[in-house]
Backbone as CSV, one residue per row, in Angstrom:
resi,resn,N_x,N_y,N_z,CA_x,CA_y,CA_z,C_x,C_y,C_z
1,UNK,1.358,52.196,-27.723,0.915,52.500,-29.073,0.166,51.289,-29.631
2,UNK,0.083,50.868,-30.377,-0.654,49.484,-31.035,-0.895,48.460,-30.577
3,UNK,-2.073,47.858,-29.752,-1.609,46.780,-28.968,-1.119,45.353,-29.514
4,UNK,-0.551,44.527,-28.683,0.457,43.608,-29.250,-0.441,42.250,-29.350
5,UNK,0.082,40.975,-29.769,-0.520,39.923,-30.762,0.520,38.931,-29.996
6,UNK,0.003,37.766,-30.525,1.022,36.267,-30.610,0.770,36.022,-31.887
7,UNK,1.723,35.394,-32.416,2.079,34.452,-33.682,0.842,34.249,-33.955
8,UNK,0.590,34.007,-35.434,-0.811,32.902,-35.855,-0.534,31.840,-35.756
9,UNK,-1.623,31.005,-35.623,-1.824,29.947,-34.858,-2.325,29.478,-36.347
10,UNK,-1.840,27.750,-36.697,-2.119,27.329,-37.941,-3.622,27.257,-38.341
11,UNK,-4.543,27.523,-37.306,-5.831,27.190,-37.818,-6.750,28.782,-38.266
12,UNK,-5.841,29.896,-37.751,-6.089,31.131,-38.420,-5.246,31.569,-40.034
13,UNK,-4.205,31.112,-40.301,-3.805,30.875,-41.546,-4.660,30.606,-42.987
14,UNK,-4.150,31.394,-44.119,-5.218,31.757,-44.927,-5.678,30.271,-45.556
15,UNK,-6.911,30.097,-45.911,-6.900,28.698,-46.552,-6.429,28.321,-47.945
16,UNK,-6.223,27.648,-48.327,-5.529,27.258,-49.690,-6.388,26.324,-50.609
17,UNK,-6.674,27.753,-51.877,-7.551,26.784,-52.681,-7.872,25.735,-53.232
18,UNK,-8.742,24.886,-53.344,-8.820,23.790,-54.027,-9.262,23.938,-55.396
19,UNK,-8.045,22.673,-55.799,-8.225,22.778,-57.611,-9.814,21.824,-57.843
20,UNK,-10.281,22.307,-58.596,-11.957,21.924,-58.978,-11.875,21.510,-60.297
21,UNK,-12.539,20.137,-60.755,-11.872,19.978,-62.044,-13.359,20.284,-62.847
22,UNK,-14.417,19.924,-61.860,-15.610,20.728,-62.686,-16.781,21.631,-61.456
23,UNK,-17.933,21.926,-61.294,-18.542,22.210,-60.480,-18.378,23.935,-60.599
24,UNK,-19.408,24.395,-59.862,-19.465,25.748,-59.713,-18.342,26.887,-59.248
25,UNK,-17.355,27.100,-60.448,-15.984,27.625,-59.842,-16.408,28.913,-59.238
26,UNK,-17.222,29.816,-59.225,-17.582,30.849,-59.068,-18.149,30.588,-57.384
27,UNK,-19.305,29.577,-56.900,-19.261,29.623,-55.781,-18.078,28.940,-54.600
28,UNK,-17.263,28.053,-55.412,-16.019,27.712,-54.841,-15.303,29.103,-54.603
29,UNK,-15.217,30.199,-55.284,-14.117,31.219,-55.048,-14.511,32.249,-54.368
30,UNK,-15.835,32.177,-54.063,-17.158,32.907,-52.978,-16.816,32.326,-51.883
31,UNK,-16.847,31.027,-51.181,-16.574,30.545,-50.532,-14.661,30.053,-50.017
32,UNK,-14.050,30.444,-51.096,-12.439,31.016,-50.540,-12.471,31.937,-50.014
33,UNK,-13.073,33.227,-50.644,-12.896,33.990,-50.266,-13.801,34.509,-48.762
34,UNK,-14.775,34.033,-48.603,-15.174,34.064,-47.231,-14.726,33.154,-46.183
35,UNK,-13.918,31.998,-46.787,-12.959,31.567,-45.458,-11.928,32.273,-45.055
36,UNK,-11.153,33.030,-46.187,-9.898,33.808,-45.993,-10.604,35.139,-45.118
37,UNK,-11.473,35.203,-45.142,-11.873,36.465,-44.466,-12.161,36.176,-43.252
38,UNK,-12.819,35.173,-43.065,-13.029,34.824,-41.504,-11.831,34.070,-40.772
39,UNK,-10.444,34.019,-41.584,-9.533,33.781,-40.496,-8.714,34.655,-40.153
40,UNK,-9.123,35.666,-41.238,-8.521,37.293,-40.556,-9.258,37.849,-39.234
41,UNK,-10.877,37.926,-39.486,-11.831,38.297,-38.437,-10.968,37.402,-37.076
42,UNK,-11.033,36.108,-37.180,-10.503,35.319,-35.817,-9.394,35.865,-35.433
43,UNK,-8.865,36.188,-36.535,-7.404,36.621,-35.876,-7.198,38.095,-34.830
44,UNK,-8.176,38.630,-35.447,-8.127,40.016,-35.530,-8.812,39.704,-33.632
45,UNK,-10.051,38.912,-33.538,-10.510,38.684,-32.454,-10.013,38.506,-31.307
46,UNK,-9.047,37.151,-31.364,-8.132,36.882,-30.440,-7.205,37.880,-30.261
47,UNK,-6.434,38.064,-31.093,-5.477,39.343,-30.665,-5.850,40.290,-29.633
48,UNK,-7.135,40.942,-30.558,-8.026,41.898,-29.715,-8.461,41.499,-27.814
49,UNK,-8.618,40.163,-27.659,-8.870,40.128,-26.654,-8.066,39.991,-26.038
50,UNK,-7.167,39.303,-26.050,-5.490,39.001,-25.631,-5.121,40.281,-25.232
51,UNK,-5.197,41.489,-26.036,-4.413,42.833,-25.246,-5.713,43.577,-24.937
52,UNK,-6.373,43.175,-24.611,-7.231,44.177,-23.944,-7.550,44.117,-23.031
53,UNK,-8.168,45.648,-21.951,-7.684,45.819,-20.449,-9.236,45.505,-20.035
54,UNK,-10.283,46.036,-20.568,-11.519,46.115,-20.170,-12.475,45.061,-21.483
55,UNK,-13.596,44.888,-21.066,-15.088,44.923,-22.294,-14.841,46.043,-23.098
56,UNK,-15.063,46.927,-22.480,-15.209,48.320,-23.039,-13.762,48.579,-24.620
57,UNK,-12.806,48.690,-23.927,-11.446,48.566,-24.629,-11.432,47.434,-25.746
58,UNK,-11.708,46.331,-24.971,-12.211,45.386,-26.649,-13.035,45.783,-27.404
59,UNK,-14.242,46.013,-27.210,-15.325,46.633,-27.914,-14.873,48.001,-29.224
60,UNK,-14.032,48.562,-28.529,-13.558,50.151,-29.011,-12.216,49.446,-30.134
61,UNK,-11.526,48.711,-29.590,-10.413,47.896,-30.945,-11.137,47.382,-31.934
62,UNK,-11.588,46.469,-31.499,-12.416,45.537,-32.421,-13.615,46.119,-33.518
63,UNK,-13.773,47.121,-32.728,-14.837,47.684,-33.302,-14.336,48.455,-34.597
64,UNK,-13.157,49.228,-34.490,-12.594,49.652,-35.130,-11.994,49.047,-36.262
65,UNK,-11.533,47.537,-36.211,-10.631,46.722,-37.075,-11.618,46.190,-37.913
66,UNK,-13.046,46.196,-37.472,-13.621,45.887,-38.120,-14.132,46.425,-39.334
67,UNK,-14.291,47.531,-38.760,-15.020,49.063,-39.404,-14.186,49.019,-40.507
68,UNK,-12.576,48.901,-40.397,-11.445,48.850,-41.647,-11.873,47.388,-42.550
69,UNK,-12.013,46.396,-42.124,-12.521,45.685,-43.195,-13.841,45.832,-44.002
70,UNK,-14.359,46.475,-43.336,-15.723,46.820,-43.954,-15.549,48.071,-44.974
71,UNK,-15.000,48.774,-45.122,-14.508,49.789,-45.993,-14.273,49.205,-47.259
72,UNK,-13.713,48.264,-47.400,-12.666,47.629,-48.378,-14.209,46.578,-48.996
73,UNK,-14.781,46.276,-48.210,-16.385,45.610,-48.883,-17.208,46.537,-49.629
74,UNK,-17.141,47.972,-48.745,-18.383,48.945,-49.512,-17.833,49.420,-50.697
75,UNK,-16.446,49.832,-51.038,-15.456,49.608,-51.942,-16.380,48.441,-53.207
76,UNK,-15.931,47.634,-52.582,-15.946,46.384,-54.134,-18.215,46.518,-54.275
77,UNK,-18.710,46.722,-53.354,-19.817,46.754,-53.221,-20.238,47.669,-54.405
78,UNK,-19.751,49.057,-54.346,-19.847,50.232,-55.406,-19.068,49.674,-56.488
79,UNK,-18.285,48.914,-56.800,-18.066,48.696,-57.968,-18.434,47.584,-58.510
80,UNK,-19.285,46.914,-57.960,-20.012,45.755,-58.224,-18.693,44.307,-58.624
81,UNK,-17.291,44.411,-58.119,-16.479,43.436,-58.418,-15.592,42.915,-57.364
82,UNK,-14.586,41.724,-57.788,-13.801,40.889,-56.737,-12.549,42.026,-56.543
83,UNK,-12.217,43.082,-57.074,-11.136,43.840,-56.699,-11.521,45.108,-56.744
84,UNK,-10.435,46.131,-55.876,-10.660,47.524,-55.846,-9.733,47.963,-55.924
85,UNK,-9.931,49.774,-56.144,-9.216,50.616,-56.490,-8.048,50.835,-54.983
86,UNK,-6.661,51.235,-55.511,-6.173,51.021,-54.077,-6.008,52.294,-53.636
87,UNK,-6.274,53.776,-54.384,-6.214,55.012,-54.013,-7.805,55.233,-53.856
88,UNK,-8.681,54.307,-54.042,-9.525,54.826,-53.404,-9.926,54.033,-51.662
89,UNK,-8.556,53.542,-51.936,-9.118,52.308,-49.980,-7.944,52.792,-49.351
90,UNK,-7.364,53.724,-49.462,-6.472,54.789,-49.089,-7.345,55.993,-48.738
91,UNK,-7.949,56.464,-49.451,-8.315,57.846,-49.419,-9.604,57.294,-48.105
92,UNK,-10.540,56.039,-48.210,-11.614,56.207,-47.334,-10.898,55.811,-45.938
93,UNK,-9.957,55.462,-46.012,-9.487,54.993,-44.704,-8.848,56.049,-44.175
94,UNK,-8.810,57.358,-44.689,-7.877,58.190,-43.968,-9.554,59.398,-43.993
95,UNK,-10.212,59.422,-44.802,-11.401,59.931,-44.237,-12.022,59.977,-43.056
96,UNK,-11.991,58.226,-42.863,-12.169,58.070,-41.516,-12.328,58.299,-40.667
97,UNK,-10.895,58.856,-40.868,-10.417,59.150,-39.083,-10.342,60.879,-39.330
98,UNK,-11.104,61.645,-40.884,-10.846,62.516,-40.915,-9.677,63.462,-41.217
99,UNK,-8.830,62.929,-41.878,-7.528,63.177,-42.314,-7.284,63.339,-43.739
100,UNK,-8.344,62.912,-44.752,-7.780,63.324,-46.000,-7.369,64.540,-46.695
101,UNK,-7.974,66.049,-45.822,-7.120,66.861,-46.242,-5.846,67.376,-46.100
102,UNK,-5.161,66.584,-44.625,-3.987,66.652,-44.803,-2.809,66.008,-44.951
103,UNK,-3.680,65.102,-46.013,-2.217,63.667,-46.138,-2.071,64.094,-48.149
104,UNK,-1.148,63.791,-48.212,-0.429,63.614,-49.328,-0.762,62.678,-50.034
105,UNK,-1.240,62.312,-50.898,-1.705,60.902,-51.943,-1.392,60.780,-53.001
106,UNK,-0.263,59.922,-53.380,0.034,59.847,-54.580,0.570,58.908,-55.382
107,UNK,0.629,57.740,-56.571,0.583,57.159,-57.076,-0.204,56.702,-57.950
108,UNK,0.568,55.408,-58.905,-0.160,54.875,-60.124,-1.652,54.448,-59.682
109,UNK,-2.578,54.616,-60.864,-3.649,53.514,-60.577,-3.194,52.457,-60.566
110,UNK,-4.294,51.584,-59.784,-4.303,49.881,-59.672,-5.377,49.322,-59.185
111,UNK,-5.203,47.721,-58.969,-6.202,47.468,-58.400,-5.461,46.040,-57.595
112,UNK,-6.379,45.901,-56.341,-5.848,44.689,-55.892,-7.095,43.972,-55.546
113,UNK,-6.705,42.701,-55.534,-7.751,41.716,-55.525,-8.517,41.770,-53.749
114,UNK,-9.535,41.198,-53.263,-10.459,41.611,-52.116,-9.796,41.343,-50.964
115,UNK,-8.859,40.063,-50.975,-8.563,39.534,-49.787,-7.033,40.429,-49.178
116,UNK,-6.214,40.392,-50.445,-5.316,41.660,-50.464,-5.311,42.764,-50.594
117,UNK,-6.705,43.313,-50.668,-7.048,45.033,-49.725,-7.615,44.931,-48.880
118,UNK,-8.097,43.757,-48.223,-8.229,43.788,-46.951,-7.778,43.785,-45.968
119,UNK,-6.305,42.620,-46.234,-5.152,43.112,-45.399,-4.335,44.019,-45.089
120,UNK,-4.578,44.566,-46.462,-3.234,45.782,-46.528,-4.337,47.089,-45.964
121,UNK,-5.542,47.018,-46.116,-6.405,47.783,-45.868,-6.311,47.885,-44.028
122,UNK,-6.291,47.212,-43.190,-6.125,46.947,-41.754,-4.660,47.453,-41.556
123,UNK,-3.308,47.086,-42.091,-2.026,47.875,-41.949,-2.477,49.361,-42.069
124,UNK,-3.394,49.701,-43.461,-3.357,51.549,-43.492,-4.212,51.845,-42.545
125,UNK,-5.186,51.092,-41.727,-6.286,51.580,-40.362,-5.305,51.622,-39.779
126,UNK,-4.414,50.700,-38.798,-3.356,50.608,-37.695,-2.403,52.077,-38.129
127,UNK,-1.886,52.185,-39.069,-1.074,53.814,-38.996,-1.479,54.727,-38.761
128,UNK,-2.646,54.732,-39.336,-3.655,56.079,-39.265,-4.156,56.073,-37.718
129,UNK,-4.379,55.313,-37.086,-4.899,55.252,-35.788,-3.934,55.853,-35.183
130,UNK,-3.143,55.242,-35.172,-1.416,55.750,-34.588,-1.151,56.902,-35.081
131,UNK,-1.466,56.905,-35.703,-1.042,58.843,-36.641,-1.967,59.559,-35.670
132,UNK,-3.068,59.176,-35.907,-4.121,59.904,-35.029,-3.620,60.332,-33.686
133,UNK,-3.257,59.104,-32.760,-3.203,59.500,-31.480,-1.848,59.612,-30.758
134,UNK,-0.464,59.362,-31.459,0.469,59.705,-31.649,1.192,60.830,-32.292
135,UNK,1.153,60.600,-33.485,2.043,60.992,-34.695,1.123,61.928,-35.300
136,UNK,1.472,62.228,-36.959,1.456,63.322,-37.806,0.028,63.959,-37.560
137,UNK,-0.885,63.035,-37.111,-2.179,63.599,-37.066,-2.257,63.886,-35.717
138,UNK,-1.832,64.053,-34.576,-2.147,64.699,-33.274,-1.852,65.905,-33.189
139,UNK,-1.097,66.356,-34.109,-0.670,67.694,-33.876,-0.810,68.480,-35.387
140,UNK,-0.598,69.666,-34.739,-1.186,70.745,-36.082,0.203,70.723,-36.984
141,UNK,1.732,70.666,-36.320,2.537,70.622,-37.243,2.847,69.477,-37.998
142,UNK,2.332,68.182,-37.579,2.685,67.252,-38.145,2.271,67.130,-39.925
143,UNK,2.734,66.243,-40.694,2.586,65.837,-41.874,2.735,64.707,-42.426
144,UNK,2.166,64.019,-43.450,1.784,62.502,-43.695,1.896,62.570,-45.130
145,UNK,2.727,61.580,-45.571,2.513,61.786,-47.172,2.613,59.861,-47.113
146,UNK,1.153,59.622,-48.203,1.026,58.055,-48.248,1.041,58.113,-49.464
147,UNK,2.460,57.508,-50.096,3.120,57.293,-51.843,2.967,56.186,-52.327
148,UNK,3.349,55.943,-53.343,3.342,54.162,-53.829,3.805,53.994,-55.122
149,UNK,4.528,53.164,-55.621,5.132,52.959,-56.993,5.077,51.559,-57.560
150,UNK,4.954,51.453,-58.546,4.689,49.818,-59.106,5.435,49.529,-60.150
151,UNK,6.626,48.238,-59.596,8.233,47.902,-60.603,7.439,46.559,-61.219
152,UNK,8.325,45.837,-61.400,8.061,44.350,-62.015,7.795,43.471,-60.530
153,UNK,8.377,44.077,-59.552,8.536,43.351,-58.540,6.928,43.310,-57.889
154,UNK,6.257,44.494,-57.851,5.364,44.355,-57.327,4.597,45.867,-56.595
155,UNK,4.210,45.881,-55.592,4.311,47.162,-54.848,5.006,47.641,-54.182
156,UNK,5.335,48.967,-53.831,6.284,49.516,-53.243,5.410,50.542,-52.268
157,UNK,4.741,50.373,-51.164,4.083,51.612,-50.846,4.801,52.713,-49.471
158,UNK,5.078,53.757,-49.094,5.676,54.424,-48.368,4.388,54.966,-47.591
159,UNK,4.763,54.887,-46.331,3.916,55.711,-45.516,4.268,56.544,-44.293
160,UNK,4.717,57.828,-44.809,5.869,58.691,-44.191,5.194,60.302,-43.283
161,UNK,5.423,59.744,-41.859,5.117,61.164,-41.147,6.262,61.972,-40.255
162,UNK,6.008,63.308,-40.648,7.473,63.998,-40.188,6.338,65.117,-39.424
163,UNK,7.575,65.930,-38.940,7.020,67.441,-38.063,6.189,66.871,-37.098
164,UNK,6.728,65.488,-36.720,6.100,65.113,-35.072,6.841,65.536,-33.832
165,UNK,6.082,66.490,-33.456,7.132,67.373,-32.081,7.670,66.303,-30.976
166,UNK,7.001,65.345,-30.601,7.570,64.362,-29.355,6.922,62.977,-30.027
167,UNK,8.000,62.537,-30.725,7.801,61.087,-31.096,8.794,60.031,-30.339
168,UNK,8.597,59.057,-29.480,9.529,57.708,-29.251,10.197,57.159,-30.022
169,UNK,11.262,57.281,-30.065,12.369,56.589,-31.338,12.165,55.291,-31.130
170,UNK,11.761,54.766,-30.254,11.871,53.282,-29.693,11.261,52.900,-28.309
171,UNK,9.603,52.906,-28.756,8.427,52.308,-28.343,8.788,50.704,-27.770
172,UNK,8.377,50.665,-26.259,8.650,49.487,-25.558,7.512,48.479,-25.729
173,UNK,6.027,48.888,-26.302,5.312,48.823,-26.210,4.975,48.181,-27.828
174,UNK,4.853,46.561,-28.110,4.715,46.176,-29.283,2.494,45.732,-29.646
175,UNK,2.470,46.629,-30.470,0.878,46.632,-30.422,0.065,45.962,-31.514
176,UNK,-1.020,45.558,-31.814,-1.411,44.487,-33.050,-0.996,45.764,-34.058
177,UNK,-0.979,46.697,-34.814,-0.555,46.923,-35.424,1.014,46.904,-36.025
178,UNK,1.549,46.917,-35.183,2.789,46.679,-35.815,3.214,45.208,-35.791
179,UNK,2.275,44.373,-34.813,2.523,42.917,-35.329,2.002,42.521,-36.647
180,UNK,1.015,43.176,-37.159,-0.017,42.927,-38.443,1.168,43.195,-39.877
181,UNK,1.997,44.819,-39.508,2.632,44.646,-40.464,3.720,44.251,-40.492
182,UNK,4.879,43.878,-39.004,5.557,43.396,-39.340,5.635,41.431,-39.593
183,UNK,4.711,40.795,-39.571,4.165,39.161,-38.998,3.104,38.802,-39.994
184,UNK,1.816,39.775,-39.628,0.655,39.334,-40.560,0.879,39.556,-42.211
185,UNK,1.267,40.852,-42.320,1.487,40.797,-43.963,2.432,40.005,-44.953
186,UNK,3.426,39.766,-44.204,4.738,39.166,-44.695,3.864,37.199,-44.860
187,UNK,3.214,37.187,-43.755,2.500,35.781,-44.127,1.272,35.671,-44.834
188,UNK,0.384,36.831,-45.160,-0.770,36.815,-45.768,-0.658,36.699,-46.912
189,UNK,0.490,37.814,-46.831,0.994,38.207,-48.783,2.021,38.522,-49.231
190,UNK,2.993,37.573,-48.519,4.378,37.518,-48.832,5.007,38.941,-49.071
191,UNK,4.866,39.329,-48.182,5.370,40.770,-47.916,6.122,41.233,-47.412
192,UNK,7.030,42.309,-47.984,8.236,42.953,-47.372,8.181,43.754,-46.484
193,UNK,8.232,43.905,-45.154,8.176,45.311,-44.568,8.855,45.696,-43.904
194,UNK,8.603,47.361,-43.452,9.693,47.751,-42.674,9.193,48.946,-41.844
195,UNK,9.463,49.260,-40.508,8.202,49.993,-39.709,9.263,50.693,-38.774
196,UNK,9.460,51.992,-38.575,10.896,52.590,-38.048,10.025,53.913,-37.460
197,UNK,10.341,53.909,-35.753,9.979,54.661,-35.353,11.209,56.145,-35.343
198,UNK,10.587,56.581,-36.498,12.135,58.012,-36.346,11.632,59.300,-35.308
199,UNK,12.590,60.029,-35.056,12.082,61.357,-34.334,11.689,62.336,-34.566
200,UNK,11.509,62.143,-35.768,9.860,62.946,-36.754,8.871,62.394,-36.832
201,UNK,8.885,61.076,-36.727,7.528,60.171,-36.833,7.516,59.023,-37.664
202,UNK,6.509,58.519,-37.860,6.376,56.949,-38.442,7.025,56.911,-40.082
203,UNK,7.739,56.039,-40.417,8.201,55.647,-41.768,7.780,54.019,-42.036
204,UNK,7.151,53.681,-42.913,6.152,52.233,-43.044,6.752,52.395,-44.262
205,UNK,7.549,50.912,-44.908,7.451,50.763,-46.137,7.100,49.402,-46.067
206,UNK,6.074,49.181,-47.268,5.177,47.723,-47.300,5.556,47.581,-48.618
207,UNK,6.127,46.358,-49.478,6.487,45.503,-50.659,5.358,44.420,-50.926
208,UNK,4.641,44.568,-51.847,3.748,43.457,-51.889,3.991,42.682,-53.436
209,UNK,4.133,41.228,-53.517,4.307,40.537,-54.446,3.602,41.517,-55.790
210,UNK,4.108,41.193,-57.347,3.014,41.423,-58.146,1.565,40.956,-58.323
211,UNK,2.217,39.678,-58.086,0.621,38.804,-57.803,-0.338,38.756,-57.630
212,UNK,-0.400,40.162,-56.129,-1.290,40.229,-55.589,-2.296,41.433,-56.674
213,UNK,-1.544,42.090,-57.664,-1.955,43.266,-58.057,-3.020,42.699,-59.259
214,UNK,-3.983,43.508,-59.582,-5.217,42.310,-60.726,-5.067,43.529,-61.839
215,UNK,-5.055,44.900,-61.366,-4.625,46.080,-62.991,-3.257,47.006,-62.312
216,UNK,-2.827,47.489,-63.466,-2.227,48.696,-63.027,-0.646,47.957,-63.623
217,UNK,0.097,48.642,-64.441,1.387,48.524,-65.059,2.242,49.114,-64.606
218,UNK,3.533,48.325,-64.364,4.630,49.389,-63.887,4.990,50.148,-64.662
């Protein structure tokens, strides 16, 4: 199922802003934010090559992980800003793969800032892929409902597929997606998670700081 990862390595780790006491804060935070992005890309790279069998097979991952960060750009692109809507980087990511009429969508508005829908944006590609060629989406009985609720604490998002006729309760097989959400998110964005292969299908619950959230009230 998902192919598997090593640890990040300290020089893929997100960078940490510098306080500016005068100078152009606006291209300083242009330039955070395109370092934080290119140590996801590296990351995303190495991984990718690390489990992959062929050219070809890298090409087809990578190609894909990419395609998910790029979503989350054309996103802020149409709204001309540093954050986006998070039911709408839900809804294009399950377009995607062709699935939005049969997933479930539901929760508060919000918004999260670029670098934190980009990550969390790559966790909802990795399920959906897996949904796809596994789970709720391989089969006609399956079903997907992607929820979300917002406390003081922060986010709460559920990502729940049942009526999977032959699901693995316990996959031998650890793949960059489930290293991303159980490893990458918890270090990107101090994140809670929890990823349970049941015998109906995938249950994902992801906790994300408030912090990360820029609108949207509990």
């Amino acid at each position: 199922m998902m192919p598997s990862v090593a640890p990040m390595s300290n020089h893929e780790r997100s960078p940490t802003p510098v306080d500016l006491n005068s100078g152009d804060r606006q291209l300083a935070d242009f330039q955070f934010r395109v370092k934080n992005l290119m140590a996801i890309i590296r990351s995303i790279a190495r991984r990718t090559v690390e489990n992959s069998l062929s050219l070809e097979d890298f090409g087809d991952h990578f190609d894909g992980r990419l395609l998910a960060l790029s979503r989350s750009f054309r996103i802020l692109a149409r709204a001309g800003a540093f954050d986006l809507d998070f039911e709408e980087l839900v809804r294009e990511e399950l377009l995607s793969h062709t699935a939005a009429e049969r997933a479930i969508v539901h929760g508060p508005s919000f918004r999260l800032s670029q670098n934190s829908a980009a990550a969390l944006g790559l966790a909802i590609h990795e399920l959906a892929v897996n949904a796809v060629k596994y789970g709720a989406l391989a089969s006609a009985s399956g079903q997907l409902a992607v929820q979300w609720e917002l406390d003081e604490a922060g986010l709460r998002l559920e990502w729940r597929e049942s009526e999977v006729p032959a699901m693995d309760p316990k996959p031998r097989h650890r793949g960059f997606g489930r290293e991303w959400i159980e490893q990458g998110l918890p270090y990107q964005l101090r994140a809670h998670t929890s990823l349970e292969f049941l015998p109906g299908g995938v249950v994902c619950i992801i906790r994300v700081p408030a912090d990360h959230i820029v609108g949207g009230a509990p």
